[in-house]
C-alpha positions as CSV (number, residue, x, y, z in Angstrom):
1,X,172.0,128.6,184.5
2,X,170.6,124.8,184.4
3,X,173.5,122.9,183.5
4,X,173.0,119.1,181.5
5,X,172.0,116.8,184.5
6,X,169.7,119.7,185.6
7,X,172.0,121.4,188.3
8,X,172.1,125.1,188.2
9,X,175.9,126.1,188.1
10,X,175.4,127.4,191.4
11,X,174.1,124.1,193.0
12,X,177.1,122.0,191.1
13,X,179.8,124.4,193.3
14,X,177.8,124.1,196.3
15,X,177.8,120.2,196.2
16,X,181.5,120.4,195.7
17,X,182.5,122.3,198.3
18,X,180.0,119.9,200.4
19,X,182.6,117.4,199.2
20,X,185.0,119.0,200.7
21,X,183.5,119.1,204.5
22,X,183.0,115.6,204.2
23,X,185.9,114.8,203.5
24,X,187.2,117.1,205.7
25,X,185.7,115.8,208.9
26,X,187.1,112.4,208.3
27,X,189.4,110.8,210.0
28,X,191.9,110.4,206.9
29,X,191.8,113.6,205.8
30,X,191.7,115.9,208.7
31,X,194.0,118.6,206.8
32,X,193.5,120.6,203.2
33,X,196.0,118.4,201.4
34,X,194.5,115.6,202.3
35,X,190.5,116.1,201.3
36,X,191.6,117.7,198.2
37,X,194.2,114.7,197.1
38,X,191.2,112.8,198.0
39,X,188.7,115.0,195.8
40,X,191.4,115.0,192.8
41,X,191.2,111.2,192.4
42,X,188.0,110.4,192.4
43,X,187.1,113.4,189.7
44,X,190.1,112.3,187.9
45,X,188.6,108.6,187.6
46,X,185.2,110.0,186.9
47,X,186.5,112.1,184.0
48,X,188.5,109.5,182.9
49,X,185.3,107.4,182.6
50,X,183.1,110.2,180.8
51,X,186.0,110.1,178.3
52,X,186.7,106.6,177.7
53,X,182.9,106.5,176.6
54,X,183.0,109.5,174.4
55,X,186.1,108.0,172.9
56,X,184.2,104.7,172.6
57,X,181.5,106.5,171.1
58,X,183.9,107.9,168.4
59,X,185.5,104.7,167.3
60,X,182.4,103.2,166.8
61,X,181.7,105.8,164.6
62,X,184.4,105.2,162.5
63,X,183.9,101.3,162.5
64,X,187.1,101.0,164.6
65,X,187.3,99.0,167.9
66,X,188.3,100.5,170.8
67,X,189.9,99.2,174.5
68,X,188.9,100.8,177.6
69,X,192.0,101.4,180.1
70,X,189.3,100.4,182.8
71,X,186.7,97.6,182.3
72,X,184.9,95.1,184.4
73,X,184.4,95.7,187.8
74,X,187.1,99.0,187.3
75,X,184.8,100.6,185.5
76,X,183.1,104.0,187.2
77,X,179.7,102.8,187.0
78,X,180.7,98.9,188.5
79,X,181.8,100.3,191.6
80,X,181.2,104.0,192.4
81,X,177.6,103.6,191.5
82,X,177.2,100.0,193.8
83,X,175.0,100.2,197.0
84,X,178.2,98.7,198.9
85,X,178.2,97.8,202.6
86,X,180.3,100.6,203.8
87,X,183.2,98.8,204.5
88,X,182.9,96.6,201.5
89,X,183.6,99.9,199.3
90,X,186.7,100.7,201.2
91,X,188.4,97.1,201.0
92,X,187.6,97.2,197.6
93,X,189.4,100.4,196.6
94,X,192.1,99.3,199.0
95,X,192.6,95.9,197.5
96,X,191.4,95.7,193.8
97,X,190.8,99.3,192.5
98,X,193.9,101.1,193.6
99,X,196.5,98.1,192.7
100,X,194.9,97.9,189.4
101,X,195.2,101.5,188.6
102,X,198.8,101.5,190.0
103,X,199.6,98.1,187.6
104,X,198.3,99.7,184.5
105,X,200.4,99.8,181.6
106,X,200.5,99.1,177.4
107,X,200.5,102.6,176.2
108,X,201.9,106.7,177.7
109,X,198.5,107.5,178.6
110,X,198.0,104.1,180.8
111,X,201.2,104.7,182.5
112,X,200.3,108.6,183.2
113,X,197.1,107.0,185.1
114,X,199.3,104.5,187.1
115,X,201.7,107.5,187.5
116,X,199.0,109.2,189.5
117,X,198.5,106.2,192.1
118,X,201.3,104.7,192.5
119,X,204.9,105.3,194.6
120,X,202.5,106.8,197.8
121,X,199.9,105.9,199.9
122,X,196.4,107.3,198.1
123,X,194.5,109.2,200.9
124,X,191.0,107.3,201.3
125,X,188.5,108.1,203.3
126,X,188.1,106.1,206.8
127,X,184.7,106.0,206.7
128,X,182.8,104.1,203.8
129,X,179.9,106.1,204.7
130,X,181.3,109.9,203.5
131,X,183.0,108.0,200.7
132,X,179.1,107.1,199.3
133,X,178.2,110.7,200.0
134,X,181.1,112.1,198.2
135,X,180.6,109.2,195.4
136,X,176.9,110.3,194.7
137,X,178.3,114.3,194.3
138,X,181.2,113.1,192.0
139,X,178.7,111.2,189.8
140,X,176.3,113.7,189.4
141,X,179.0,115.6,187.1
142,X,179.0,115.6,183.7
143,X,182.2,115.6,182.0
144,X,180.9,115.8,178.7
145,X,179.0,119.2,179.0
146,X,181.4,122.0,179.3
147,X,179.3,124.0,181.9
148,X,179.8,121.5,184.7
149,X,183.4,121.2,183.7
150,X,183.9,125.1,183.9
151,X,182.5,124.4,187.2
152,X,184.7,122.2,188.8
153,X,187.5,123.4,187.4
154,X,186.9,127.1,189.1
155,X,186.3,125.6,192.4
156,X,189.5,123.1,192.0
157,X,191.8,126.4,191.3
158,X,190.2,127.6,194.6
159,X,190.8,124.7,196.2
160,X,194.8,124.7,194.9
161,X,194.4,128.4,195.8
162,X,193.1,127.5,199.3
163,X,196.3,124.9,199.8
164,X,198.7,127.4,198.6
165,X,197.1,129.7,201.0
166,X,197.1,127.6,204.1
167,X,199.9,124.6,203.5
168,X,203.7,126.3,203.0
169,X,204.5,122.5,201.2
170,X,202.2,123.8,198.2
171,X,204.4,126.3,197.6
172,X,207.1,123.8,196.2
173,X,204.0,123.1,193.3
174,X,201.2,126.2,193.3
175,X,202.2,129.5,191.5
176,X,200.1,132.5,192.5
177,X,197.8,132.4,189.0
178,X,198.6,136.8,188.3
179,X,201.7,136.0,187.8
180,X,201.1,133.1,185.7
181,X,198.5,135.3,183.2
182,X,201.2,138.0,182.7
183,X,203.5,135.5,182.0
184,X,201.8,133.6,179.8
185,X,200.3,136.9,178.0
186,X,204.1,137.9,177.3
187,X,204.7,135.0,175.8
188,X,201.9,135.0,173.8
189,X,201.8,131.2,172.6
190,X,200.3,130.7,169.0
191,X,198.7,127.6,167.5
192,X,200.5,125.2,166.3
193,X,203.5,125.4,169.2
194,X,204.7,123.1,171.5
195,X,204.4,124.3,175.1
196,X,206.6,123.0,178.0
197,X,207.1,123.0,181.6
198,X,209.5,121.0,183.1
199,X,208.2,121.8,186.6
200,X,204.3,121.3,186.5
201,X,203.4,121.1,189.9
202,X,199.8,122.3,189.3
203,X,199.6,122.8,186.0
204,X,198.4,126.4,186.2
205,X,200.8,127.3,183.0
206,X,200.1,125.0,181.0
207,X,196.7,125.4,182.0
208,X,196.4,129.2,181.6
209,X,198.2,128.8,178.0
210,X,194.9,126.0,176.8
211,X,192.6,128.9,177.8
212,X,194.8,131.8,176.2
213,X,194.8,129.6,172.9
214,X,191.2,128.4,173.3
215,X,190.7,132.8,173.4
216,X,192.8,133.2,170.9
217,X,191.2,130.7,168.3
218,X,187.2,130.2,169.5
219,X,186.8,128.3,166.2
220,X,189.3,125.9,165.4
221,X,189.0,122.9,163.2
222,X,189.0,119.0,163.8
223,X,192.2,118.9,163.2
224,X,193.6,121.7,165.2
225,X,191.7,120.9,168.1
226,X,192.8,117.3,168.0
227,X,196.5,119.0,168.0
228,X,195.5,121.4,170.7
229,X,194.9,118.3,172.7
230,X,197.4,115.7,172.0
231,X,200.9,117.5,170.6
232,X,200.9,120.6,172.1
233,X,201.1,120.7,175.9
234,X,204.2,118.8,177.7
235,X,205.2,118.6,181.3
236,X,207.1,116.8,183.8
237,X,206.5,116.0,187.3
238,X,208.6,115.0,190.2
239,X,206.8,114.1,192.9
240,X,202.9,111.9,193.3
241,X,200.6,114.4,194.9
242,X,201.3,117.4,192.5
243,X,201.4,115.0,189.6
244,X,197.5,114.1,190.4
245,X,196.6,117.8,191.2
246,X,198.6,119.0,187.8
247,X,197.5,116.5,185.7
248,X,193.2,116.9,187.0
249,X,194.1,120.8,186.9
250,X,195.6,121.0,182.9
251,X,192.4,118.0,182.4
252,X,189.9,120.5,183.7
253,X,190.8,123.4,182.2
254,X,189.9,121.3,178.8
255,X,193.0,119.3,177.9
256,X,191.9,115.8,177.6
257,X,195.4,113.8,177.0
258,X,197.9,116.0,178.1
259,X,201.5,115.2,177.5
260,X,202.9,115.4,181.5
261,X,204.9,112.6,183.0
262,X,205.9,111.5,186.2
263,X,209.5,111.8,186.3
264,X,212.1,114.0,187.9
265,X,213.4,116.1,184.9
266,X,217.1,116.9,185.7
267,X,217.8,113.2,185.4
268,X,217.6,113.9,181.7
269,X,221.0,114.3,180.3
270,X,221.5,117.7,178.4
271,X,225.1,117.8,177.7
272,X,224.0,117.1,173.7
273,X,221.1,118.0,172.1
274,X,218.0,116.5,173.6
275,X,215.6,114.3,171.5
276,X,213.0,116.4,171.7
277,X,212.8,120.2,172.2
278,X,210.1,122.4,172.2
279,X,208.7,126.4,170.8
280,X,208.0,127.6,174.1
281,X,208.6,127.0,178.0
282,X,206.7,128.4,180.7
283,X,207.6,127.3,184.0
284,X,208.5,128.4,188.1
285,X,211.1,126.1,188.2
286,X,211.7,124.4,192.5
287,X,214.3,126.8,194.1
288,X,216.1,126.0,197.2
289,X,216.9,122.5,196.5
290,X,220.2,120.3,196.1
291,X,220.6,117.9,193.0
292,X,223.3,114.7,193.9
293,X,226.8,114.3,192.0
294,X,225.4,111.8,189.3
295,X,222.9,114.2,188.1
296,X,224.9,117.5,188.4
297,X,227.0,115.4,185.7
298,X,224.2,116.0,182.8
299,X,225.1,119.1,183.4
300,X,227.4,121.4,181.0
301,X,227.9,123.1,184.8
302,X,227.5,121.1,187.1
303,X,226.1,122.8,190.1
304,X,224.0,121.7,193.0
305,X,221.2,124.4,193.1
306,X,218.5,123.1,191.2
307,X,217.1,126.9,189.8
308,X,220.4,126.7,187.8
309,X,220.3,123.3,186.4
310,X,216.3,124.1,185.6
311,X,218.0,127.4,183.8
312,X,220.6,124.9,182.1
313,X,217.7,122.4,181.0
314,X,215.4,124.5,179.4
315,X,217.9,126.6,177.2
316,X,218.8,123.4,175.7
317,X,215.6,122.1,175.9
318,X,214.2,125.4,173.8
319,X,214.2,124.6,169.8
320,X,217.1,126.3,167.8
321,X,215.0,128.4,165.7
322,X,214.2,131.7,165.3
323,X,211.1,132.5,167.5
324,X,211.2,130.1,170.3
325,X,210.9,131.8,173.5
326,X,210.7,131.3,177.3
327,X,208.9,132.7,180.5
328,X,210.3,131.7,183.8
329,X,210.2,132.4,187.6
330,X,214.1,132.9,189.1
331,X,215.2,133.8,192.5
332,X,217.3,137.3,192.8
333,X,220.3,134.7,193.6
334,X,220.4,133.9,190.0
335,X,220.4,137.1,189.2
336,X,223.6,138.5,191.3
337,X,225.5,135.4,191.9
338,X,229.1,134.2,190.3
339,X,231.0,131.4,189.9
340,X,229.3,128.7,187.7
341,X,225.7,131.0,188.0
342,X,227.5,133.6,186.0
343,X,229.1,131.1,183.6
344,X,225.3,130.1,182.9
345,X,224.2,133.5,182.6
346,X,227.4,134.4,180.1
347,X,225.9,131.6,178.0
348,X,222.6,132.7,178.7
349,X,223.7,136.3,177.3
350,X,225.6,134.7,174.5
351,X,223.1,132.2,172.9
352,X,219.9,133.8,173.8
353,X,218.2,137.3,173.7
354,X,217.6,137.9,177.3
355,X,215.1,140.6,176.4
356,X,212.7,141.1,179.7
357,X,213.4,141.0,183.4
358,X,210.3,141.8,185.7
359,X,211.5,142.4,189.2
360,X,208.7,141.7,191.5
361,X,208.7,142.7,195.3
362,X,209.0,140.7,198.4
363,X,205.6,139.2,198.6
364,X,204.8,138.1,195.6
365,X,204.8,134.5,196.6
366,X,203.2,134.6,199.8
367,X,202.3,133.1,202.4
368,X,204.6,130.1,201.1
369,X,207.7,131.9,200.4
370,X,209.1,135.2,200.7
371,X,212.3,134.5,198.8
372,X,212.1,137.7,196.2
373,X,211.9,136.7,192.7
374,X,211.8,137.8,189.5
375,X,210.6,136.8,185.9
376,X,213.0,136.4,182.6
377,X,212.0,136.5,179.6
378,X,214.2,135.3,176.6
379,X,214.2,133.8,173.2
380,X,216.3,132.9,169.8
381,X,218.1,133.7,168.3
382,X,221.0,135.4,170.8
383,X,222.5,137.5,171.4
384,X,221.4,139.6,173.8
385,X,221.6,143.3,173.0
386,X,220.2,144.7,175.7
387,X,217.6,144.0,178.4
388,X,214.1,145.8,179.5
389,X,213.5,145.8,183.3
390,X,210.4,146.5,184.8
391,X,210.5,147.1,188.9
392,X,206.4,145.8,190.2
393,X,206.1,148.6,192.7
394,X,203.9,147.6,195.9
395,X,200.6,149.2,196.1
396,X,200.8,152.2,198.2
397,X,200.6,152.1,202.0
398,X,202.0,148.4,201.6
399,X,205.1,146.9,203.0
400,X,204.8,143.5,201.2
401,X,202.5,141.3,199.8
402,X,200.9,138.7,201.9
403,X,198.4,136.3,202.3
404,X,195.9,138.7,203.2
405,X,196.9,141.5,200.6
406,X,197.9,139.0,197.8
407,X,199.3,140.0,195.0
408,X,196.9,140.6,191.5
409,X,196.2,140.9,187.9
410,X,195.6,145.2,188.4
411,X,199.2,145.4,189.8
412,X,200.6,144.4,186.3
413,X,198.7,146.6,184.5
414,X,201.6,149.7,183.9
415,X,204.0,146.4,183.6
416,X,201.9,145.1,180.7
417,X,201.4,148.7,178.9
418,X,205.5,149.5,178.8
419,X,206.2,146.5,178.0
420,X,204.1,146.6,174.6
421,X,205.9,149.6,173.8
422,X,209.3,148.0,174.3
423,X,208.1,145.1,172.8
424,X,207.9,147.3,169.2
425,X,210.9,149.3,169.8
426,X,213.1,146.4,170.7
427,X,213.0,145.3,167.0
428,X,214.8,148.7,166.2
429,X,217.7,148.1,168.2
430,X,221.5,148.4,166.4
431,X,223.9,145.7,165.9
432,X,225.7,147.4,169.2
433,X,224.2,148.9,172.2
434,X,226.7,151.3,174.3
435,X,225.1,151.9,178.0
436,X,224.9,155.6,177.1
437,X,222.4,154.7,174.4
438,X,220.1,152.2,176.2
439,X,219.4,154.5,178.5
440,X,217.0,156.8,176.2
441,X,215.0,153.4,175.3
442,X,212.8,153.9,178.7
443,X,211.9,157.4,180.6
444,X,209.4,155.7,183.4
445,X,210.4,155.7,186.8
446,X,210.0,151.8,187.0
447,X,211.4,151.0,183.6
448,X,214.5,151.1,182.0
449,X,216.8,149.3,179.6
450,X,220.5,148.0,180.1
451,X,222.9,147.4,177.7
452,X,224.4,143.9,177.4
453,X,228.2,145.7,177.7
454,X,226.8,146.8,180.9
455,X,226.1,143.5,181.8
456,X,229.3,142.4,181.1
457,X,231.3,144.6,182.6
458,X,229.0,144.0,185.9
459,X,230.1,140.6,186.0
460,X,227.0,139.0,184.7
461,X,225.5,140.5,187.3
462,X,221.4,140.8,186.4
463,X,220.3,142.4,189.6
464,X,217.5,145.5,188.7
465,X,219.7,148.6,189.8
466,X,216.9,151.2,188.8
467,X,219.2,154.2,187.8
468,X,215.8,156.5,188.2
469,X,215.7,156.0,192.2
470,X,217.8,158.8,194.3
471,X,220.9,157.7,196.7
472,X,217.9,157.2,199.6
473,X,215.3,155.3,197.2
474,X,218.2,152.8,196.1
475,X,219.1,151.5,199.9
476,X,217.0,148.1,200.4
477,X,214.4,147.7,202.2
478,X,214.6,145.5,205.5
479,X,212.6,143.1,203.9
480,X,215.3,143.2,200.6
481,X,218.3,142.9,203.3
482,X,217.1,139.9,204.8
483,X,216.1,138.2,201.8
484,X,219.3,138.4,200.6
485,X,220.9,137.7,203.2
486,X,218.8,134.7,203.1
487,X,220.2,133.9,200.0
488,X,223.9,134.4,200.5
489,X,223.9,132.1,203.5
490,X,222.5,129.5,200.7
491,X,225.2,130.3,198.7
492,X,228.0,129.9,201.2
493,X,226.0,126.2,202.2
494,X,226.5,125.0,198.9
495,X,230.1,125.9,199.0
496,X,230.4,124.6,202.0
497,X,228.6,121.1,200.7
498,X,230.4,121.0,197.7
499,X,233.4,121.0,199.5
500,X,232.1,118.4,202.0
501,X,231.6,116.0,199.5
502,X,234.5,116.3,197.6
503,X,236.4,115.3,200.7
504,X,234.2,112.3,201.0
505,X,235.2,111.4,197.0
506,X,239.0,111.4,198.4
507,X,240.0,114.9,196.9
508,X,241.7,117.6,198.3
């Protein structure tokens, strides 16, 4: 296919992944995060540049002025497009381009640029000389035709594929994209909903839910694509290098002013009702990770681990009406843990109907992390009768998933099927649901439903105890054992941290 500027599609990707082994040969960006941080910017300034002069274009139209966010010598075609001396080109990003872009301000999408550049050192190339030859690629696409952006935007999720693949850091930010369709095709998100992740790292649910829409509705009006685009997707970031990657990711995929910001999203007090809530969250919330005193104290629980303040965040962050509904990734230590995890999950239970628990197998986040996970599913209004599980067997002949045997779509098919079927019979359910009864909502040997009395009287306890596997089937797995033994030494560090720093507040 001949694409706008008279590439074939074929000849755009091969150009880009030229890019790449530029980059990748310099001396600046020796290592896959590096050439793609470096590849991110520069297509995030040229599409930023493609838009500024279709939105030009269209206020012109409509006899209204408009104010580029970069002008003068900060303009695309000022600088990338200059024969510099080598070296001239770097001092001039170093000195004028990137402390402009990081002093932007006057308006949310201004300070989402600056967001991208600033608080870290921007990786640029040592050599001015593969900076022109990666320059002339970058220019060549047009942002305005959507072939070349369907382009670049498969061969950036190969790239974010590539550095989940090959750098265990992405995993804090890149969730395997399988997992993200079946999410997001549970959910289901319909026009007209706001759709939040208070985790973006790289964007690929907020991402995947523009192009379920976009499926959904080929033919949408001014006006709805105007709200597809500016009031409907919403994200926060913590850290500067999956901020960029998110924020070009959700921008490729079609979203041209996405609502993400750079900010670390348990700072945001929850105790009351927040200012702004939202009809759907879809999110892998960071697991593994500590949160200080101050901000454990926005906390109706305040706990250290952040999976559980994420849990607290987002069911108050979820709107209280009928329909609103949320997909999200959990470690199993959610799931079995007590204390203040099963005072969250009592609430949880209580306000919410936790209707869907997918189980998957150890694996399913690999090479980055075997920690075993599942997904919950839950919406209003609460409460929750009873809950679907769904155990993801392993393909046969495997032990685990890994980076060579990753997991895929195909291995959600049976998930997806059942779970239709529950879908439509969950609607049926009686005010009360004794244990007895749940059990005739599912016959599979991988499905079944538990009652929430059951969960009760288990403590809160949301492990998948599949009641079809014999006494032999139900022993763990080595790979099980260690993983939670994995995550019970967690759990004894943050008693033991807790502790510690209560003694360093002066209590005994």
């Amino acid at each position: 296919m001949i694409l706008a500027n008279g590439q074939t599609r074929q000849s755009l990707s091969n150009d880009l992944w030229r890019a790449c082994d530029i980059l990748r040969r310099d001396n600046n960006c020796g290592g896959v995060m590096e050439y793609i941080e470096h590849l991110a910017w520069l297509l995030f300034l040229r599409f930023l540049d493609a838009q500024e002069e279709a939105w030009e274009a269209e206020a012109a139209l409509s006899g209204k002025p408009y104010t580029r966010i970069l002008e003068g010598e900060l303009r695309w075609a000022s600088w990338a497009r200059k024969d510099w001396p080598a070296d001239d080109l770097i001092q001039f990003i170093h000195t004028r381009l990137i402390p402009a872009l990081q002093g932007l301000s006057g308006g949310p999408f201004r300070e989402s640029v600056a967001a991208i550049f600033s608080e870290r050192n921007v990786i640029v190339a040592a050599s001015g000389y593969n900076l022109k030859d990666v320059l002339k690629i970058v220019d060549a696409i047009d942002f305005l035709s959507q072939e070349d952006i369907h382009t670049v935007a498969h061969v950036y999720e190969s790239l974010l594929q590539r550095l989940g693949n090959e750098n265990k850091v992405a995993g804090e930010f890149y969730t395997a994209r399988p997992v993200i369709r079946f999410m997001v095709g549970l959910v289901a998100p319909r026009l007209g909903e706001t759709i939040y992740d208070p985790a973006t790292g790289s964007g690929g649910f907020l991402a995947e839910a523009f192009g379920y829409l976009r499926q959904q509705h080929p033919n949408l009006t001014i006006e709805q694509d105007e709200r597809l685009q500016t009031q409907t997707f919403y994200g926060s970031e913590k850290k500067a290098l999956p901020y960029l990657l998110g924020m070009m990711n959700v921008v490729l995929h079609g979203v041209a002013r996405p609502q993400i910001f750079r900010r670390n999203t348990l700072e945001e007090p929850v105790k009351t009702a927040p200012a702004r809530r939202y009809d759907i969250v879809l999110t892998n919330p960071p697991f593994g990770g500590t949160e200080n005193q101050q901000i454990q104290e926005n906390f109706p629980v305040p706990v250290n681990a952040t999976e559980l303040l994420f849990l607290q965040h987002i069911m108050k962050k979820l709107k209280p009406t009928a329909g609103a509904r949320c997909g999200m990734v959990m470690p199993e230590g959610v799931l079995f843990r007590g204390g203040a995890f099963a005072t969250v999950k009592k609430d949880l239970l209580e306000q919410f109907n936790l209707h869907t628990i997918v189980s998957l197998p150890p694996g399913a986040f690999a090479p980055y992390s075997d920690v075993k996970t599942a997904l919950l599913f839950f919406e209003r209004p609460g409460p929750t009768r009873a809950t679907w599980y769904y155990e993801l067997p392993l393909p046969e002949g495997l032990k685990k998933f890994s980076k060579g045997s990753p997991i895929q779509d195909a291995h959600f098919d049976e998930a997806r099927r059942l779970w239709l079927d529950w879908d439509a019979r969950r609607k049926t359910l009686p005010e009360h649901l004794a244990a007895e009864e749940a059990a005739h909502y599912s016959t599979e040997p991988n499905a079944w439903v538990t009652s929430a009395e059951e969960i009760r009287e288990r403590g809160y306890d949301l492990s998948a105890r599949n009641p079809y596997r014999t006494a032999a089937d139900a022993l763990p797995t080595p790979l099980e054992l260690t993983a939670r033994l994995l995550e019970r030494v967690r759990e004894l560090h943050d008693i033991i941290e807790g502790l510690h720093e209560k003694l360093g507040n002066g209590e005994e």
